[in-house]
N, C-alpha and C positions, 0 to 999 in steps of 0.2 A: 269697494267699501272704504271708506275714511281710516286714517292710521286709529288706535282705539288711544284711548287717550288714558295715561295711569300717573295713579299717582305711589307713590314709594314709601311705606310707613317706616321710621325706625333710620331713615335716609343715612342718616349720620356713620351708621354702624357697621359694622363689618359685611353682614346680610346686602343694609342696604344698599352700601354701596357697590356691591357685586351685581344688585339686582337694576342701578342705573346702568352697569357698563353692559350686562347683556340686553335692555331694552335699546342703547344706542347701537350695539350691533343687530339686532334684529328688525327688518321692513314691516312696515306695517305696524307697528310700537311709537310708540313717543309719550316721554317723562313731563305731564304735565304740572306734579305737583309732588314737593317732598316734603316729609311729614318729620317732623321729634317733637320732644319731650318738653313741656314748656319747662323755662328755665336754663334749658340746655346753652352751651357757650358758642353750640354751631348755629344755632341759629340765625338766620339774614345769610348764611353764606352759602356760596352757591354750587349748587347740586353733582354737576358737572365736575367742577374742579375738586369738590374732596374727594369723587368718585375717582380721578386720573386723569381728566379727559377734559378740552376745553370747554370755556364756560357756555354754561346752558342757558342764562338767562332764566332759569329756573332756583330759587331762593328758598333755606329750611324756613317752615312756618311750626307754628305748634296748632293750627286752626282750620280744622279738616274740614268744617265746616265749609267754609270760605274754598277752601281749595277742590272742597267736592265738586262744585255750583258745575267746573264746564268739565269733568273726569267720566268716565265710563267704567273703570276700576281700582281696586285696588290693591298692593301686593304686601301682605301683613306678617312680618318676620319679627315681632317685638318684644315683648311681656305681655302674663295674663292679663294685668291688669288694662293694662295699654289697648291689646285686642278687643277688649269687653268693651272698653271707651266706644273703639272704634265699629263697631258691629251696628248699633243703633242708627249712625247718620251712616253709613252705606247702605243700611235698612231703605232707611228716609231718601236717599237719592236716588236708588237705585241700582249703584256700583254692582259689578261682580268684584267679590271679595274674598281672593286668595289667602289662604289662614295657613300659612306653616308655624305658625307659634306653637311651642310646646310649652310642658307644665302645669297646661289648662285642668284644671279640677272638673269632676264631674258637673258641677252648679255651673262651670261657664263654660262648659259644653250645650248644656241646657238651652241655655244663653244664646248660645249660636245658632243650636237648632229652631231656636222659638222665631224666626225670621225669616226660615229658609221657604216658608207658607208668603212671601213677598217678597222676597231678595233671593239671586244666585250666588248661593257659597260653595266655593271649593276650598275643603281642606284635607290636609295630610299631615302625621311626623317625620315625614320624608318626602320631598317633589322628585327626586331624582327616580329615572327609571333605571337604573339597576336594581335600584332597592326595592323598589314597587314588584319589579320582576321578583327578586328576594322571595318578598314576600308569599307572593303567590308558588312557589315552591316550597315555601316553609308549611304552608296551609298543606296542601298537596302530602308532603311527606308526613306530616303531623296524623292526618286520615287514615293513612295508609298504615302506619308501628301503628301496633298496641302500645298501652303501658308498661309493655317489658323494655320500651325505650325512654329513655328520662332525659325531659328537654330543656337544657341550659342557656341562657345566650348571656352574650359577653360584648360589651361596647369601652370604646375606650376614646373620648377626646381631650380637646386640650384644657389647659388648667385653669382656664377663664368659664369656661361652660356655667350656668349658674343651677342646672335643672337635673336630675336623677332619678329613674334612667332616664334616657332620654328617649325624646319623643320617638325615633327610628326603632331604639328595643322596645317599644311598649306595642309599637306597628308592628313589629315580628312575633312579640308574642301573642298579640292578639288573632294575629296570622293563625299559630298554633293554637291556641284556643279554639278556635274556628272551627281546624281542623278537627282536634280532638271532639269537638262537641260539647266543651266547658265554657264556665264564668273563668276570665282568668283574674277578675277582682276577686273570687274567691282561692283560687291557684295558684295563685303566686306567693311568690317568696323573692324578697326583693334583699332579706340582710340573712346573712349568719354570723354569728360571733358564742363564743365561750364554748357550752355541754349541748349541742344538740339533737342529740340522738342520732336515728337511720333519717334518711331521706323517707318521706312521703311519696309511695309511686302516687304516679300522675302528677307531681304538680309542677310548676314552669320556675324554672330561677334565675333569678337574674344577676350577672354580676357587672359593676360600672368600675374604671377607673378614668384617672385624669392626672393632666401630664404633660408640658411642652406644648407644642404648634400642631397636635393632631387634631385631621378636620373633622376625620370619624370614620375606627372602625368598628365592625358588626360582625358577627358567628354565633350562629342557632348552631348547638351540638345536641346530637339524636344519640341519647349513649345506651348501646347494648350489650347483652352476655357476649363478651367477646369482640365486641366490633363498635364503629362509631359512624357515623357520616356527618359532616360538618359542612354546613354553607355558610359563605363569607362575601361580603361589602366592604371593600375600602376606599373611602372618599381620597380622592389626591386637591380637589379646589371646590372653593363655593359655588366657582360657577354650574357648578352639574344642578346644585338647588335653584338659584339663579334661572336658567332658562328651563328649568321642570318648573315652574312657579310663570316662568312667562305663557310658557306652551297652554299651562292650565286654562292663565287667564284668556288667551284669543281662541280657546277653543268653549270656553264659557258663554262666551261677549251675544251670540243667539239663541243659547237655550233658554227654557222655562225657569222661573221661579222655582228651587230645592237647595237640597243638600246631597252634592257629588264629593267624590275622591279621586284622586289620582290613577285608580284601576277604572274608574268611568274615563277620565282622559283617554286614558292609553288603550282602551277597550279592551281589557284584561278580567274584568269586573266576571 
């Protein structure tokens, strides 16, 4: 089979550019198009080199359009807004279109799903398979306590993050929801501040901070009469999303028209 040809949404950015250097380490990959923001100051310049690595001959555009014509994918790490842009012409060409964008609101989750009846999308708020594994442990235990165990989780990255919680804790709690058998749009509790009374058995909380160069840690806490058990994620580099986002994509590139996640990648589902 032909190396799959992708294009890089967001190229410029920190994501992106983690997400060039592990398609140039990996066979069978190649960055045929990188994508920003129109406006952007990176724009014309070349993919390769803001990524670390020599020039690629490959140039930011802001015109997905134009750079979808000869791609087979595409790896979407940006803003809501930006993703929603982009959903409709990977519709239109066919792209499999990797979605780790968080902060996505329910309407453009919609959005994503209303395509997946003619386009393959994979998305997640996490590509990395530790967390994915995570997950599935969090689910797992969450079945298993009653609600004599009250489930917290706690994230914390760096002070640039623009999005709360983030996408990873809203993946663990919904992990726990799961388990439990809840809405956790109805469950959650995302702020405390001033007189609040007792806790609400059963519901999910969350807390965020932000701070320094952290890439992102995670802990689901199971707290009971007497006892706790805590699972924990801690990101050390982007590359772990990086090539969970590549993996996604080449393991997409033959399936049917839907909507997969990261537990269909990894067959954890």
């Amino acid at each position: 089979m032909s190396d799959m040809r992708l294009i890089v949404a967001g190229a410029g950015g920190r994501m992106g550019r983690a997400l060039i250097r592990a398609i140039s380490e990996t066979p069978g990959a190649v960055v045929t198009g990188a994508l920003e923001a129109p406006g952007s100051e990176l724009l014309g310049q070349d993919a390769g080199v803001l990524a670390g690595l020599p020039a690629s001959g490959v140039e930011l555009s802001c015109d997905l359009w134009s750079l979808s014509k000869d791609a087979d994918g595409i790896l979407d790490f940006t803003v809501p807004a930006a993703t929603i842009a982009n959903v409709a012409i990977a519709a239109q060409r066919g792209l499999v279109h990797v979605i780790g964008t968080t902060g996505l609101s329910a309407s453009d989750n919609a959005v994503i799903r209303s395509v997946t009846s003619q386009a393959i999308v994979v998305q997640s708020g996490n590509m990395s398979l530790g967390v994915n594994l995570l997950a599935a442990l969090v689910k797992q235990v969450a079945k298993s306590l009653d609600e004599d165990f009250d489930i917290e989780i706690i994230e914390m990255h760096h002070k640039a993050k623009i999005d709360a919680p983030s996408g990873t804790a809203y993946l663990l709690g919904q992990a726990a929801a799961e388990g439990r058998g809840i809405d956790l749009a109805q469950r959650s509790v995302r702020a405390r501040d001033g007189y609040t009374g007792p806790r609400n058995p059963g519901d999910i909380g969350f807390a965020t901070l932000r701070g320094g160069t952290v890439t992102g840690d995670h802990s689901v806490i199971f707290a009971g009469p007497y006892e706790r058990i805590e699972l924990a994620h801690k990101a050390e580099d982007r590359m772990i999303f990086a090539r969970g986002a590549l993996k996604a994509a080449m393991w997409a590139r033959d399936k049917k028209p839907g909507f997969y996640t990261m537990t269909d990648v990894l067959g954890i589902s």
